[in-house]
PAFI-177016 format. One record per atom (N, C-alpha, C, O, CB): x, y, z. Coordinates in steps of 0.2 Angstrom, whole numbers, padded with zeros to 4 digits, always signed. Glycine has a CB too. Layout:
N
XYZ;...
***
This chain:
209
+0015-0071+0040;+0019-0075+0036;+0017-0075+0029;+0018-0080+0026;+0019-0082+0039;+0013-0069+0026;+0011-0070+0020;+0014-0062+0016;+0020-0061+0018;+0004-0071+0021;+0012-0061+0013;+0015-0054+0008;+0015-0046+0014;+0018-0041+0014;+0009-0053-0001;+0008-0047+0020;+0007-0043+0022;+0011-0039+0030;+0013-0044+0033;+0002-0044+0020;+0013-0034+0033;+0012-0038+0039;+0007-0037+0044;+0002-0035+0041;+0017-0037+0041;+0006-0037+0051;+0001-0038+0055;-0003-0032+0056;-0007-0031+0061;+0004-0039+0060;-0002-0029+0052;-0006-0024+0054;-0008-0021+0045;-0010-0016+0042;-0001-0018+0060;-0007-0026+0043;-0012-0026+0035;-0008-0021+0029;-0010-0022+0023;-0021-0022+0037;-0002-0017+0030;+0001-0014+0025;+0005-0020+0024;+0007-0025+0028;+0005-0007+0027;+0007-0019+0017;+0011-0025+0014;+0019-0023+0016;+0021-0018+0017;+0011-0026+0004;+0022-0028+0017;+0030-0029+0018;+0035-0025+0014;+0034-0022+0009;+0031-0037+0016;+0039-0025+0017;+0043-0020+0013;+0046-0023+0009;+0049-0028+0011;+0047-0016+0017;+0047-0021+0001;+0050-0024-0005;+0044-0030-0009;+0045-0035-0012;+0058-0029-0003;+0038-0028-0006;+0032-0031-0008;+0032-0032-0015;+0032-0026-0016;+0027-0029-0006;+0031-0034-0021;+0028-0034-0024;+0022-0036-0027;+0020-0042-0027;+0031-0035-0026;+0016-0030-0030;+0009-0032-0030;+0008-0033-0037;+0009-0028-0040;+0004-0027-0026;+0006-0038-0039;+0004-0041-0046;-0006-0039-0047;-0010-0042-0043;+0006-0051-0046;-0008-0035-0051;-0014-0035-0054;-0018-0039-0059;-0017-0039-0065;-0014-0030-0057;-0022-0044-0055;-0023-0048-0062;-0034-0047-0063;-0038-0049-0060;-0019-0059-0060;-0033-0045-0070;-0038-0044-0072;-0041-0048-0077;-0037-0053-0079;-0038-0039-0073;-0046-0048-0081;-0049-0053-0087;-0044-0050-0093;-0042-0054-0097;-0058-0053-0090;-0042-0044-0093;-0038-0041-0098;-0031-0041-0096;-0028-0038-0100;-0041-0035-0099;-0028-0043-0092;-0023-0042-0089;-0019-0048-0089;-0013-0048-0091;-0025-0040-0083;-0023-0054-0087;-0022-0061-0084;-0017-0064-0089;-0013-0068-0087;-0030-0066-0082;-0016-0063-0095;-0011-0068-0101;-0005-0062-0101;+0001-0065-0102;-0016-0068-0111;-0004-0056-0100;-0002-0051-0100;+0007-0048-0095;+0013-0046-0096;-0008-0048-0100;+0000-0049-0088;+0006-0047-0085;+0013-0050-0084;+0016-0055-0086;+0004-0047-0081;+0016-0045-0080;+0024-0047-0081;+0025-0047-0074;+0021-0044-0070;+0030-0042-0085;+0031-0050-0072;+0036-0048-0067;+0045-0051-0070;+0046-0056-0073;+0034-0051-0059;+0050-0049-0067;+0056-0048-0067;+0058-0053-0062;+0060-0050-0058;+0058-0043-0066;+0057-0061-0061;+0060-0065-0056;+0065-0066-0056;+0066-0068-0061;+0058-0070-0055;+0071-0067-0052;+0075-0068-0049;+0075-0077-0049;+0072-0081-0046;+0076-0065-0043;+0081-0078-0055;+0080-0084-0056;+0088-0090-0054;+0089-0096-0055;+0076-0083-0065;+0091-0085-0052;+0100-0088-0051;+0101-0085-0045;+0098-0081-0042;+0107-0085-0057;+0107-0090-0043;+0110-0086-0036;+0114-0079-0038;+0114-0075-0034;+0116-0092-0031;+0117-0079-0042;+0121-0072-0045;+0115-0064-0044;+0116-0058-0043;+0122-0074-0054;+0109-0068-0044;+0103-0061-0042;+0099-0058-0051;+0095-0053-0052;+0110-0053-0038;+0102-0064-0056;+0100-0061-0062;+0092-0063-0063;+0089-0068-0060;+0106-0064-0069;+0089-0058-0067;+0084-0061-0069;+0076-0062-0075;+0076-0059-0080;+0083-0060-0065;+0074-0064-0074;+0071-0067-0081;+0063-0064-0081;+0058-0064-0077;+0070-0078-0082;+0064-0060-0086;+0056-0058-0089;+0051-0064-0089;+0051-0068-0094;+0056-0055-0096;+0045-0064-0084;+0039-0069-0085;+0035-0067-0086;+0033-0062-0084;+0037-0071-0080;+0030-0069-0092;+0026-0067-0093;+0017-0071-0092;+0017-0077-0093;+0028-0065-0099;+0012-0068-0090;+0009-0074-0088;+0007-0075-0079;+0012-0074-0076;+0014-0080-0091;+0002-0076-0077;+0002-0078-0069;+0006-0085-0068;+0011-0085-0064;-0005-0080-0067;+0004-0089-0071;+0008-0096-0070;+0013-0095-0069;+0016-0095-0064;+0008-0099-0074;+0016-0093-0078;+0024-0092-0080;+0028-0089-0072;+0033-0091-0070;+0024-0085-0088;+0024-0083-0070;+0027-0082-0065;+0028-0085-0060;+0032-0083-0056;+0026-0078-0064;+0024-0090-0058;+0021-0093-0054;+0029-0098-0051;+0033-0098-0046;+0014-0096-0057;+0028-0103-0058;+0033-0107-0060;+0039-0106-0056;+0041-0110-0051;+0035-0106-0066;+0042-0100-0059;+0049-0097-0059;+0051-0096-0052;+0057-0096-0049;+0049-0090-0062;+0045-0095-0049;+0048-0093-0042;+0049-0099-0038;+0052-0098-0032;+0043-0088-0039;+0046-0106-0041;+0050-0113-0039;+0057-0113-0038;+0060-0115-0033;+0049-0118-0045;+0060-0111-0043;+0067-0111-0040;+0072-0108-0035;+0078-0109-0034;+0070-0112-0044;+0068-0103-0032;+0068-0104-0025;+0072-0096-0025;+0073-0094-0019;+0072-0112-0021;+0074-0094-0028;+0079-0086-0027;+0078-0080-0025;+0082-0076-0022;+0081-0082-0033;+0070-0081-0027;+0066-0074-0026;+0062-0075-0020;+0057-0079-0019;+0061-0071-0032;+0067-0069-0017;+0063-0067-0008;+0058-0062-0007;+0055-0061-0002;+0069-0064-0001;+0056-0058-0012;+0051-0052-0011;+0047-0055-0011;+0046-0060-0015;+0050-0045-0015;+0042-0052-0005;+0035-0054-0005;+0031-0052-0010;+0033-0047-0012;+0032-0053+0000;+0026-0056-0013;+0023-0058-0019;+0015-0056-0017;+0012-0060-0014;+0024-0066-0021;+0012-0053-0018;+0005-0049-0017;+0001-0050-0024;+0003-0046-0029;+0006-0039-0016;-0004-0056-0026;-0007-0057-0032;-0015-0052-0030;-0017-0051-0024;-0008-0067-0034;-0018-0051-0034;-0023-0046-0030;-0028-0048-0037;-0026-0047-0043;-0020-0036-0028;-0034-0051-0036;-0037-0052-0042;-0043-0047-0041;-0045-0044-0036;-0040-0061-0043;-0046-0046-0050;-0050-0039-0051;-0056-0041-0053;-0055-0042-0059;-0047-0034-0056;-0060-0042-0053;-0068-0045-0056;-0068-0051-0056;-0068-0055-0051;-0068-0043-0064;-0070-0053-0064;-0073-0058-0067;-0064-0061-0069;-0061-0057-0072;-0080-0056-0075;-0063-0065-0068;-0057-0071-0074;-0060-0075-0074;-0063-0078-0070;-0050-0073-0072;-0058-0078-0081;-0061-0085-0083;-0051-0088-0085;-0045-0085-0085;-0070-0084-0092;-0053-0093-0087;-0045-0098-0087;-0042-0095-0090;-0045-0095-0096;-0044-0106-0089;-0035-0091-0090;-0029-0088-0092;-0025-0092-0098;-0028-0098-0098;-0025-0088-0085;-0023-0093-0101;-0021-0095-0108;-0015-0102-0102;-0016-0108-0101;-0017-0087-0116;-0012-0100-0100;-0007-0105-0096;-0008-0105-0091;-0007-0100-0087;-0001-0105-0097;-0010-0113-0088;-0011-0115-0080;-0009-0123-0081;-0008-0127-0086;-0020-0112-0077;-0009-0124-0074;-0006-0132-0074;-0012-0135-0076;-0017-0132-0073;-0002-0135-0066;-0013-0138-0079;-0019-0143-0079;-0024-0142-0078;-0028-0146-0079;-0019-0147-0076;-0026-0134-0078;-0032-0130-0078;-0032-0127-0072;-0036-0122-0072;-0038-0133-0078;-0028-0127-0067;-0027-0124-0061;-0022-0118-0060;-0018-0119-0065;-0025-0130-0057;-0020-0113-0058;-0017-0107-0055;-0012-0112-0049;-0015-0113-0044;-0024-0099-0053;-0006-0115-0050;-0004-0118-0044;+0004-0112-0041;+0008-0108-0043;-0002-0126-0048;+0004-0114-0036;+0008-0111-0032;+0013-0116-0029;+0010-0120-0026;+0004-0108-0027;+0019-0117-0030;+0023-0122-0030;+0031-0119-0028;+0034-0116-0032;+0022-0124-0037;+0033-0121-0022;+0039-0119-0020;+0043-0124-0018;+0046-0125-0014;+0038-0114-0015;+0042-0128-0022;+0045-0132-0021;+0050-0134-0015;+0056-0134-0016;+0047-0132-0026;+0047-0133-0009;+0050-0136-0002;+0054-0130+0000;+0056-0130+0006;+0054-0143-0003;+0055-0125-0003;+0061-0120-0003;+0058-0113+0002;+0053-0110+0000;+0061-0117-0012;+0061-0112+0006;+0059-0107+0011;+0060-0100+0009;+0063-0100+0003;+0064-0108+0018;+0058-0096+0010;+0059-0087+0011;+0055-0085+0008;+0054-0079+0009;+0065-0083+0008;+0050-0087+0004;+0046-0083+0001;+0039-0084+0004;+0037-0089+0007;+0046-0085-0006;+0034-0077+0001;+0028-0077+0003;+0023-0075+0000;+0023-0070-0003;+0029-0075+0006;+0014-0079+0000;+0012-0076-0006;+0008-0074-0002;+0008-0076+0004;+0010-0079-0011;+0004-0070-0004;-0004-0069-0004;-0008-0069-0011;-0005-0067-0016;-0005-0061+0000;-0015-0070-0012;-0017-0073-0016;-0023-0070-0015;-0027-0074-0013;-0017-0080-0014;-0025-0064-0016;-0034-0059-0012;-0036-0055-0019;-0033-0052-0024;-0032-0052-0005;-0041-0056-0017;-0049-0054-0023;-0050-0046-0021;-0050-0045-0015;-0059-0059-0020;-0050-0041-0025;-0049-0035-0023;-0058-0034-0023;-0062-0038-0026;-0044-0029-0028;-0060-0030-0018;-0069-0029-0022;-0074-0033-0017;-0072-0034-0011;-0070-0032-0031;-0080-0037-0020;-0086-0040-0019;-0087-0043-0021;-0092-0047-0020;-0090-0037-0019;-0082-0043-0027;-0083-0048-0034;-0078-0051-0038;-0079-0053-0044;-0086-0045-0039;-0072-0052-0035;-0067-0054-0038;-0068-0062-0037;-0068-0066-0032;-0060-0050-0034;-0067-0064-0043;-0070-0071-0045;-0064-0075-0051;-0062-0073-0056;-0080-0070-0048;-0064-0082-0047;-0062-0085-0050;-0065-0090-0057;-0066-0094-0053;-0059-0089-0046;-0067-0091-0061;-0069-0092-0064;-0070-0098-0070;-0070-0098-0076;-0069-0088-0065;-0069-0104-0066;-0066-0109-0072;-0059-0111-0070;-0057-0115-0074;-0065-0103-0081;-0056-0111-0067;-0051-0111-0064;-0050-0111-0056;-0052-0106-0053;-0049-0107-0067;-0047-0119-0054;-0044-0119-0047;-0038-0115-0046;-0034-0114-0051;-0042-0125-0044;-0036-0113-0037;-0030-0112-0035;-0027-0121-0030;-0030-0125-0026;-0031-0105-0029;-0020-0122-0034;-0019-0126-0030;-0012-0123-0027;-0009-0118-0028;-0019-0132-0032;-0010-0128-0022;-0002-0126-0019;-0001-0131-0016;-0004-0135-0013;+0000-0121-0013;+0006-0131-0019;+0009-0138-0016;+0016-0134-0015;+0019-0130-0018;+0010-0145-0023;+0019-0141-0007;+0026-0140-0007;+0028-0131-0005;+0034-0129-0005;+0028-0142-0015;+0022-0129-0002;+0023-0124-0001;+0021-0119+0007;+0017-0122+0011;+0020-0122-0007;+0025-0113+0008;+0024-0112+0016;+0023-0104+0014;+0025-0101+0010;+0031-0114+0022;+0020-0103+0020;+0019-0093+0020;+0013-0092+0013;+0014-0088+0009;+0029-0089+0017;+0008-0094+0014;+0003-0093+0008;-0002-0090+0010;-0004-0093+0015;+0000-0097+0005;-0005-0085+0009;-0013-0084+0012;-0017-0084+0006;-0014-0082+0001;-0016-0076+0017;-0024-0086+0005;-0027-0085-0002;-0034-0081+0003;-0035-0083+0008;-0029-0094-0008;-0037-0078-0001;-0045-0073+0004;-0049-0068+0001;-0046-0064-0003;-0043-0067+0009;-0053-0068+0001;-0058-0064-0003;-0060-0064-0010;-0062-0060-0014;-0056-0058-0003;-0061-0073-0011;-0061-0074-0019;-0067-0078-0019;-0069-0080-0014;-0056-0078-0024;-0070-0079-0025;-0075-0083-0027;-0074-0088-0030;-0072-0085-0035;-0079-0082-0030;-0074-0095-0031;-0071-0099-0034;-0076-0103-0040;-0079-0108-0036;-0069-0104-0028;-0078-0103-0045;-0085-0107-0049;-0081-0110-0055;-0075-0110-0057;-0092-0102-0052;-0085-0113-0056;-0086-0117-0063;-0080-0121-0065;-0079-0123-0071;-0089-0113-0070;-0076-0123-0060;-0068-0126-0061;-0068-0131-0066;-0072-0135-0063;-0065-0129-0055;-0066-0133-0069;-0065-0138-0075;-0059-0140-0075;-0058-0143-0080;-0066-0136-0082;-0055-0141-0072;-0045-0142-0071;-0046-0150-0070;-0052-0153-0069;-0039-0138-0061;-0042-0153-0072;-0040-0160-0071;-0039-0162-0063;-0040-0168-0062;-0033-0162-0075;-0038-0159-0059;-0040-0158-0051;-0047-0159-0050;-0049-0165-0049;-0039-0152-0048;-0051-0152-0051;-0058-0152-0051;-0058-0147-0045;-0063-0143-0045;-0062-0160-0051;-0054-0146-0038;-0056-0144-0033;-0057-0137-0035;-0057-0135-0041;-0050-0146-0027;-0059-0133-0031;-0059-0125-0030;-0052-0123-0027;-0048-0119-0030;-0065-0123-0025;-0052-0125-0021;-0044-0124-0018;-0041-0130-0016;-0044-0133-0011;-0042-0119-0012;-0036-0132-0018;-0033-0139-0014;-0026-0137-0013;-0023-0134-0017;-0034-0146-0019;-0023-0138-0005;-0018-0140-0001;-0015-0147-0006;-0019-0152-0008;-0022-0141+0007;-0010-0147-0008;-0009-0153-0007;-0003-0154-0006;-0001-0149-0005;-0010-0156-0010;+0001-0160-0005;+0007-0159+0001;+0013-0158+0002;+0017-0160-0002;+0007-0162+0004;+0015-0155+0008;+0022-0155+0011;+0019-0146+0011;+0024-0142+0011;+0031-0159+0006;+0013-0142+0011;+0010-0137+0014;+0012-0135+0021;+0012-0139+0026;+0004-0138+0014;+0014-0129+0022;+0013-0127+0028;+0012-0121+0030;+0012-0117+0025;+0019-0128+0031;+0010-0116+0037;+0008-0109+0037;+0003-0108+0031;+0005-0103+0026;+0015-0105+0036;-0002-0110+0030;-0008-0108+0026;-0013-0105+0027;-0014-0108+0033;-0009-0111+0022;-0017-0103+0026;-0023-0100+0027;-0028-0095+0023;-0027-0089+0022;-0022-0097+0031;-0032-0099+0022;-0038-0099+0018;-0043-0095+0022;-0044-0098+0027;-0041-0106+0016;-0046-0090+0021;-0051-0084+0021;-0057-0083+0019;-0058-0085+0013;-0049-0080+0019;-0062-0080+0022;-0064-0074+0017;-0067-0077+0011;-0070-0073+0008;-0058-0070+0015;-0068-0085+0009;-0068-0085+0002;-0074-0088+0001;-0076-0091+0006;-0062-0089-0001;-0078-0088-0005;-0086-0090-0007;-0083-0098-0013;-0081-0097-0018;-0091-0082-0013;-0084-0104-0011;-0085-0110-0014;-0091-0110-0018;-0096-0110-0015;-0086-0114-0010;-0091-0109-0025;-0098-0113-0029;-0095-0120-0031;-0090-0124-0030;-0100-0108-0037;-0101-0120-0036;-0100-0130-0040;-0096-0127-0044;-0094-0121-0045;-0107-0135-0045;-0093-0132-0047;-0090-0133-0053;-0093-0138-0058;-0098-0141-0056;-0084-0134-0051;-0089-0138-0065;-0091-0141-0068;-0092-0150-0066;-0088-0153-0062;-0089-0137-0073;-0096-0153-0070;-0099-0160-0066;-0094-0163-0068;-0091-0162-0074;-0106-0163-0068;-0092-0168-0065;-0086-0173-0068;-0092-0181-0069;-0098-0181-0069;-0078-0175-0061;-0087-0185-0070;-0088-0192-0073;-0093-0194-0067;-0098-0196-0069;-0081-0197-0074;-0091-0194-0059;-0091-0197-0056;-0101-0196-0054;-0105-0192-0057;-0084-0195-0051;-0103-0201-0048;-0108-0199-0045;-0108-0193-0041;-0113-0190-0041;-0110-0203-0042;-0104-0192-0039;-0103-0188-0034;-0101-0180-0034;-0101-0175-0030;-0099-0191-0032;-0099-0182-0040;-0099-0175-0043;-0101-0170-0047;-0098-0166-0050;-0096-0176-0045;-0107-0170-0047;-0111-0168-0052;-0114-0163-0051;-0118-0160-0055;-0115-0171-0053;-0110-0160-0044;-0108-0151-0045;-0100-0150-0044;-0097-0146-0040;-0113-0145-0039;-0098-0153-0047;-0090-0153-0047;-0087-0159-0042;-0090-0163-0040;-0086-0146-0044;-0079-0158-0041;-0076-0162-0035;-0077-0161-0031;-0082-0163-0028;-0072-0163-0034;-0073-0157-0028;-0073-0156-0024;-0072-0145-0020;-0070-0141-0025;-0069-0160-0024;-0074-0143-0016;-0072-0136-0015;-0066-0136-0011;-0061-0135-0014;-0077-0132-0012;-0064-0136-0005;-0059-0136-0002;-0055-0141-0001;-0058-0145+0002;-0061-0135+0002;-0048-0143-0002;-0048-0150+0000;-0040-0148+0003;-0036-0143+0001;-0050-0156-0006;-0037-0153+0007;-0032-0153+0009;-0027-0158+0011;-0029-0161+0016;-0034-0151+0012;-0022-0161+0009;-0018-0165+0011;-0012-0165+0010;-0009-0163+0006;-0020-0169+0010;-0009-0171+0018;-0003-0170+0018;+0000-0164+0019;+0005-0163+0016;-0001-0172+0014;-0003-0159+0025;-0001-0152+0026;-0001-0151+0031;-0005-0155+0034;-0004-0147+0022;+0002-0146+0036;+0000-0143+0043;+0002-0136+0045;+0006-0133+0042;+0003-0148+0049;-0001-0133+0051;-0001-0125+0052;-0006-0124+0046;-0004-0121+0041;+0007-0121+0051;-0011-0126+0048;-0016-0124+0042;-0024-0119+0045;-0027-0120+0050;-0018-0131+0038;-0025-0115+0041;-0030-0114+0045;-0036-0109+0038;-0035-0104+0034;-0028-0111+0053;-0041-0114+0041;-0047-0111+0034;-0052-0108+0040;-0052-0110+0046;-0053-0120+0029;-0056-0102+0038;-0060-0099+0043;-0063-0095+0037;-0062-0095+0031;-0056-0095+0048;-0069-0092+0040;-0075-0088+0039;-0077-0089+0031;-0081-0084+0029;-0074-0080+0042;-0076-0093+0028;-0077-0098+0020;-0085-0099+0020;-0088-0101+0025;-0073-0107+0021;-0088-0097+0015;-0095-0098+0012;-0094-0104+0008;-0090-0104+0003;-0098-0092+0008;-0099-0110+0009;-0100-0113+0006;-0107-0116+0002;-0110-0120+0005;-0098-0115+0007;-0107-0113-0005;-0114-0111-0007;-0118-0118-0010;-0124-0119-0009;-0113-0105-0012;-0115-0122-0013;-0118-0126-0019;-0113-0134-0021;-0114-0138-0025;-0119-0120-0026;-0109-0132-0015;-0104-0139-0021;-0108-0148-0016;-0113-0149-0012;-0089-0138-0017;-0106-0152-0018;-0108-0160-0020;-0103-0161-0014;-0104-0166-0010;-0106-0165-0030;-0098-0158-0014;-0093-0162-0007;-0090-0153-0006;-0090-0149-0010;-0085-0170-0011;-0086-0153+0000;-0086-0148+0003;-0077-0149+0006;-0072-0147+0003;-0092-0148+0008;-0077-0151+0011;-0069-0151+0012;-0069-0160+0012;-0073-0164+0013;-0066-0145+0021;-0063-0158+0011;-0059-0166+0012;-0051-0165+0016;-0048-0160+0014;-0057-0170+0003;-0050-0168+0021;-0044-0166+0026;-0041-0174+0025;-0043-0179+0027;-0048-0165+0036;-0036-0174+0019;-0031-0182+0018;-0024-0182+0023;-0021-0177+0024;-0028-0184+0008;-0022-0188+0025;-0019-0188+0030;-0015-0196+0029;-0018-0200+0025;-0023-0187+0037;-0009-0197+0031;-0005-0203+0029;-0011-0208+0035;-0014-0205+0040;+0006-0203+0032;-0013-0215+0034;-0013-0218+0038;-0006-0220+0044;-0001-0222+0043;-0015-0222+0033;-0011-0217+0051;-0004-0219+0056;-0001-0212+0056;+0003-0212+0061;+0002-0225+0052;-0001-0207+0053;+0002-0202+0056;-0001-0197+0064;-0007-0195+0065;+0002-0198+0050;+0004-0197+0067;+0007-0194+0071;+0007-0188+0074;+0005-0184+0079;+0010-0196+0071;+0012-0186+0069;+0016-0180+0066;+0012-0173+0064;+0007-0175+0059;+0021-0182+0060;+0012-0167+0066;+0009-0162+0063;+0004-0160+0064;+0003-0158+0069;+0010-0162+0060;+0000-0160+0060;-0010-0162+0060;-0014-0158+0064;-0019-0159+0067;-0012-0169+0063;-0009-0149+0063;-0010-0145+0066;-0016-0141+0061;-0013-0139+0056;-0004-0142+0068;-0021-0140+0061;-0026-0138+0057;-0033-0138+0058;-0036-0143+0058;-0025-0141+0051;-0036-0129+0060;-0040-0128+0063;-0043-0125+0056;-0040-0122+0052;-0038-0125+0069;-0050-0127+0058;-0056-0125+0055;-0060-0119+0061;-0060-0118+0067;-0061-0133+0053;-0063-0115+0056;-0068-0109+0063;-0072-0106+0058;-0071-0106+0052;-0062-0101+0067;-0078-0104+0059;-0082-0098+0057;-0083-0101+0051;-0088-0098+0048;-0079-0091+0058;-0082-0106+0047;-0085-0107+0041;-0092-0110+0042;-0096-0111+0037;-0081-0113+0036;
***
């Protein structure tokens, strides 16, 4: 349910985005931004990111990060967010090419979104107004976190924070599932938020971390 299929070749009409420290302000894609099929030059991860909120563009979406990135000239609030706003057909993947493909200064988050995998990244020194490394937050579904190395981040206000906020966190989401995750140095580690009194869903397996 992500960009690839089961047997690890990407989907067909995949599109694979390169993002590097020299890359990361730069790159483009052509999103499908109307029901007519027309579409708008993005420039930017975000920028692209955005666009694909309004819901047009069905090719699967392959982000593939390269090295060292430190925070990208535009992100939400300091964060790389993934946002589909409730909207079905699309799919991402979200993977660190290499040994060293590192986030740097910068969270992933997703919201409102289904069909994601994020894997093989390093997450440090986050400073976003969030603060997490990766945060779920909600109306999430079909997700799954990988593969990935948690550091601290930078210290916030709080006691508690004084190697960042948080690294994993999740809420208001289900069909989820986090597995074989390193966690090296953070102040708090996963957080799992849930409505008081829910029932419903709350499908979300942890393994091998």
């Amino acid at each position: 349910r992500d960009a690839h299929k089961a047997d690890g070749t990407l989907k067909n009409g995949a599109v694979v985005l390169y993002v590097t420290e020299s890359t990361k302000n730069t790159v483009k894609l052509d999103v499908v931004t109307n029901s007519k099929g027309a579409t708008t030059e993005c420039i930017g991860l975000q920028n692209i990111l955005t666009a694909l909120k309004k819901g047009y563009e069905t090719r699967p979406l392959a982000i593939r990060l390269i090295g060292n990135v430190t925070d990208p000239t535009d992100t939400d609030h300091g964060d790389i967010v993934i946002d589909m706003g409730k909207k079905e057909g699309m799919a991402v993947t979200f993977e660190g090419i290499g040994n060293d493909a590192t986030a740097n200064g910068w969270g992933i988050r997703i919201k409102n979104a289904q069909d994601v995998e994020v894997r093989n990244i390093g997450i440090m020194n986050v400073d976003s107004d969030e603060g997490d490394n990766i945060s779920l937050q909600q109306d999430c579904k079909y997700i799954w976190v990988h593969n990935c190395d948690f550091f601290y981040g930078l210290a916030g206000s709080d006691k508690d924070q004084a190697k960042g906020d948080g690294a994993l966190y999740c809420k208001k989401s289900t069909y989820v599932t986090f597995s074989y995750n390193h966690f090296w140095d953070n102040g708090k580690s996963n957080l799992l938020g849930l409505s008081e009194g829910t029932t419903d869903g709350l499908y979300i397996t942890y393994h091998h971390n």
